[in-house]
Structure formats: C-alpha cells, structure tokens
C-alpha positions as a printed Julia matrix, in Angstrom:
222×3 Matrix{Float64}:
 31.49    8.31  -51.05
 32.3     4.71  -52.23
 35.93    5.35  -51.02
 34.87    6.49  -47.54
 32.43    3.48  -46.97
 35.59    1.43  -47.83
 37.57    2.63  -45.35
 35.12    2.75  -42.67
 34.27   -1.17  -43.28
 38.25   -1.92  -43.44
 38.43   -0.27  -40.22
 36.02   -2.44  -38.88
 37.4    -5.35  -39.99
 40.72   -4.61  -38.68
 39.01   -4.15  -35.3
 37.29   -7.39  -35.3
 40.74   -8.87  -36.36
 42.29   -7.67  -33.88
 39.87   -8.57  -30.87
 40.96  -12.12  -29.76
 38.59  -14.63  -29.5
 39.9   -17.38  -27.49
 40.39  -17.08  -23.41
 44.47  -17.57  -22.97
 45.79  -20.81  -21.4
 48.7   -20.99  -18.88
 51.49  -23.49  -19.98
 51.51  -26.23  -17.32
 54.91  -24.42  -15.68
 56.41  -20.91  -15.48
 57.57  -18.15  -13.02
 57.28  -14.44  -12.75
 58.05  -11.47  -10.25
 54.93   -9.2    -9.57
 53.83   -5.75   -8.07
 51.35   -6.25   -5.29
 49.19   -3.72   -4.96
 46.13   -3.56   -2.72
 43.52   -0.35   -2.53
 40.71    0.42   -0.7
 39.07    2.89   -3.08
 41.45    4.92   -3.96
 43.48    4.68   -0.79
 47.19    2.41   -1.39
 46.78   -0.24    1.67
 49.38   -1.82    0.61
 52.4    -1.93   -1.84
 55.05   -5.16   -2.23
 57.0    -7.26   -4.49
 57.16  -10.95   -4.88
 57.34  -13.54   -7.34
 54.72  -16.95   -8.81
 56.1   -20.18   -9.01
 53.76  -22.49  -10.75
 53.89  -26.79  -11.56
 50.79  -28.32  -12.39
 51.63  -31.46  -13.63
 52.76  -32.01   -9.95
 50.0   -30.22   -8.43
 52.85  -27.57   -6.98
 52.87  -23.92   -6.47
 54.7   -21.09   -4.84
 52.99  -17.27   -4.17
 55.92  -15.62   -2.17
 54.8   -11.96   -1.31
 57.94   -9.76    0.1
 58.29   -7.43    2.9
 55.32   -5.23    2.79
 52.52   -7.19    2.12
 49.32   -7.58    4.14
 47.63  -10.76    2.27
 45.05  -11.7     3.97
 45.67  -15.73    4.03
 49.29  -14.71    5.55
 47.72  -12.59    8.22
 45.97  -13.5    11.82
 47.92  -16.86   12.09
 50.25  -15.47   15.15
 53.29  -16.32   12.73
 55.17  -12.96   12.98
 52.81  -10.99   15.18
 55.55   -8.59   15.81
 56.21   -8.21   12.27
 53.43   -8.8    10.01
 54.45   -6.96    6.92
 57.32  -10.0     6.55
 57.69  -11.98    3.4
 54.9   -14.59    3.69
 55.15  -17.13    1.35
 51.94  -19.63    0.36
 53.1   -23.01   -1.02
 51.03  -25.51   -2.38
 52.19  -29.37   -2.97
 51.96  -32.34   -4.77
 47.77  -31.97   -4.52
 48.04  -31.86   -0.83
 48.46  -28.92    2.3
 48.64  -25.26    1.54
 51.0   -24.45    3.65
 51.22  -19.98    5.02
 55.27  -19.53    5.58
 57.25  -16.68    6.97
 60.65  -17.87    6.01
 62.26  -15.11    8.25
 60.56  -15.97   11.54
 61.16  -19.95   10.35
 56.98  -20.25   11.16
 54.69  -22.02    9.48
 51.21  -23.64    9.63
 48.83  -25.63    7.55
 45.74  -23.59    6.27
 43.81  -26.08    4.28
 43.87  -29.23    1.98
 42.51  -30.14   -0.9
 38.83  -31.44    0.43
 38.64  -27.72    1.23
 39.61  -26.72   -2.73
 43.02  -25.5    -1.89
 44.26  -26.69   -5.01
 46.73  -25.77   -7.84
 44.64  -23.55  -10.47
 43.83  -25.16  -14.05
 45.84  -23.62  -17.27
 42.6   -23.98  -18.46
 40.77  -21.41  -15.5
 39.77  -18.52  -17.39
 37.98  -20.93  -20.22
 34.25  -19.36  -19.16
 35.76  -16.01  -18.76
 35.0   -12.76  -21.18
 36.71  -10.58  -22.79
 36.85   -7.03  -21.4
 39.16   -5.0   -23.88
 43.09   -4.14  -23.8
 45.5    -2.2   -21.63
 49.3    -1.48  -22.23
 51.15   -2.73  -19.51
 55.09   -2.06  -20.13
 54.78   -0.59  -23.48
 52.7    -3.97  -24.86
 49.31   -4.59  -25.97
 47.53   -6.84  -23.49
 44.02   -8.13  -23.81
 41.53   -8.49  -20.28
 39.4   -11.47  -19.43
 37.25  -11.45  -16.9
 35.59  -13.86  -15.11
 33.11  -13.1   -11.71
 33.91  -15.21   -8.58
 31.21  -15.09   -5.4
 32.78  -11.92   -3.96
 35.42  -10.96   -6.55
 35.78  -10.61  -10.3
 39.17  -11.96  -11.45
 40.7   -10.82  -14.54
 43.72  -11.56  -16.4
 45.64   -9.64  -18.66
 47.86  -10.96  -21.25
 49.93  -10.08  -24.56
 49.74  -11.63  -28.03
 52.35  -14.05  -26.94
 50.44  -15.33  -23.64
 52.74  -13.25  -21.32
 51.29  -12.49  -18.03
 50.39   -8.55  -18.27
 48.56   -8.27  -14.61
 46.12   -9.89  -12.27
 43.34   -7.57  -11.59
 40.47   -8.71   -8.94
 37.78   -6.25   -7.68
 35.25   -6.93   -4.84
 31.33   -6.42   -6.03
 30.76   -4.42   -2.44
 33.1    -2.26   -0.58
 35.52   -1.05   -3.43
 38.4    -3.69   -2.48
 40.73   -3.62   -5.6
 43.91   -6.07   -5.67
 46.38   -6.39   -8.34
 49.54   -8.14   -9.32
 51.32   -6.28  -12.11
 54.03   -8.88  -13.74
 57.18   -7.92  -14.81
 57.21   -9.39  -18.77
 60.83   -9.94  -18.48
 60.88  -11.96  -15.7
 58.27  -14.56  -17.35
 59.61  -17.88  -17.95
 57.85  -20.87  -19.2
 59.98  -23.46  -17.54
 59.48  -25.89  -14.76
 60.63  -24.37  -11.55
 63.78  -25.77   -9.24
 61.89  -28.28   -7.76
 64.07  -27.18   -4.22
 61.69  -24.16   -4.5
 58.4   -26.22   -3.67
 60.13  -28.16   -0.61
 58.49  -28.13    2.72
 60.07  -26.61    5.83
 60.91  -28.79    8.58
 59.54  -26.57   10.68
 55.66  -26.74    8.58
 53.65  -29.19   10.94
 50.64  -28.06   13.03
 47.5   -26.64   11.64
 46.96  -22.82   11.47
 45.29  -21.51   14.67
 42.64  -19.96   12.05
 42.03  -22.18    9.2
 40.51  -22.1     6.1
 37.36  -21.51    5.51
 36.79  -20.03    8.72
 39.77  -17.5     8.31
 38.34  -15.76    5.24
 35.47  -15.28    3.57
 36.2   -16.62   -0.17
 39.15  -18.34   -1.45
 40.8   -16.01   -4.01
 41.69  -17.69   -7.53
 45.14  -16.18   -7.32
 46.75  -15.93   -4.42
C-alpha cells in the first residue's frame, strides 16, 4: 500500500515538474519559415508558406506570406486584383508605417502607423497569458499559452528551449481558426539582414482601405 501511495505522489510531482510556470519570452531578433493555414470550421480556406523576420530593438519586422495566401490585411487593397493569392509581404519599420507589399506586382501601400498601434510586438507579449497544456509539433514537446484578444484568442506554442512550435489563433464566434506552424530548423536567433526590412521605392501612397476601417481587429501576429 505504502509503495503504491509512493508512486502515485512521485507521479504527481513529476507532473507538476514538468508543467512550466513562466510565459516564454521572444529574444529581441530571430527568423523562421511557417505553414499558413487558415480554416473555416473544418473547411482548408487556405494553405501557404512564408517566413517571420523580427528586430525589435529597431522597431522592424517582416511577415512575408507566399503564393497562396489570402491574409486578410494583404487583401482588398487593389494591389494584385488579378492575382490575389501572390506573395504579400507586411513590413513594419523603425516604429513607423506598416507597409502591405506584393513584391511581384512591385505594389505597395501604407496601411497604418503607429498612432493606430501598428507596432512591432513586445518579447515580453504573452506575459498575462495562461498556460493551456502541450502538443508535439515535429517530434518535440511544446507547451501552449494562451492569451484572449477582443475577437481572437492567440496562443503560442513553444519547446523547452524557447523554439517557436506554432501560432494558433481562434475566433470566439464563427469558428475562424488560423495557424502558423514553424519549421524548428529554420529558427534562428540572430538579427536579420537589415536589406530585408528596406522600403520599396515604389511604397508611397496610403492604402485605398486603411486600417482600422479595413478590418475588424488587428491580429497580434500577422
């Protein structure tokens, strides 16, 4: 008896061990390649790749989603009306413009500054979030945290070791999932090329349908 109430209580510890306390931090700089997926219950809407670039001691940051993708801050701008599902890339700068760029159609317009919040997110934006248990994402452990927006909740998953597992955001009405699965591999804690955050000549009138007016809430990851 004494030897099975033992090993019941050592289990439990282990568990408690092993349930991480702290919500993770970004480092200040890194990049990673994604999976975009977004679903409208269980209906695929859309499937793409792309890759984060991410500076915040220089306020800088660069979401490029490839050919496929139907985000909805790339969309409705009359950018690349014939071809919509073109890489669109959304570049943020020095604590300035956010810029919506289809590199292939050399368009580009302004969709918001930062009086509107269109800033660079914290390291520090999941500190009020809560921790929702783990998945396994590649073959590794990764722990959720979870934190509710006004439309969406946002959660993060990450490993042991702070990699970026997957961005996971689900609307409270209408079954709207989006996710970003990373590819581990690709992670590197490193301050981007800073060629990567330049601004295209061609980036200088304001988008026909700016933010907020274009959509309804401002996602935390883009």
């Amino acid at each position: 008896m004494w030897s099975i109430l033992v090993i019941v209580i050592s289990s439990i510890l282990i568990t408690c061990a092993s349930i991480p306390t702290t919500p993770p931090v970004w480092p200040s700089a890194f990049s990673v390649d994604f999976v975009e997926d977004i679903f409208f219950a269980v209906v695929k809407y859309s499937h793409n790749n792309g890759t984060w670039y991410y500076d915040f001691p220089n306020g800088r940051a660069r979401y490029d989603h490839l050919r496929g993708q139907k985000n909805n801050f790339c969309g409705g701008q009359k950018l690349s009306d014939n071809d919509p599902k073109a890489p669109c890339s959304l570049l943020f700068t020095n604590h300035s413009n956010m810029y919506v760029i289809y590199p292939e159609a050399k368009t580009c317009c302004i969709l918001c500054g930062e009086k509107e919040g269109c800033t660079v997110l914290k390291p520090t934006w999941l500190s009020n979030s809560s921790y929702t248990g783990d998945k396994v994402f590649e073959g590794k452990k990764c722990h959720g945290w979870a934190e509710p927006g006004h439309i969406f909740t946002d959660e993060l998953y990450v490993t042991d070791e702070n990699v970026l597992c997957q961005y996971h955001e689900k609307s409270f009405v209408g079954d709207l999932i989006h996710t970003l699965t990373f590819n581990q591999a690709s992670y590197k804690v490193q301050q981007p090329d800073t060629s990567i955050f330049d601004i295209p000549s061609y980036c200088k009138d304001v988008c026909p349908r700016p933010y907020p007016n274009h959509v309804t809430h401002k996602r935390s990851i883009l």
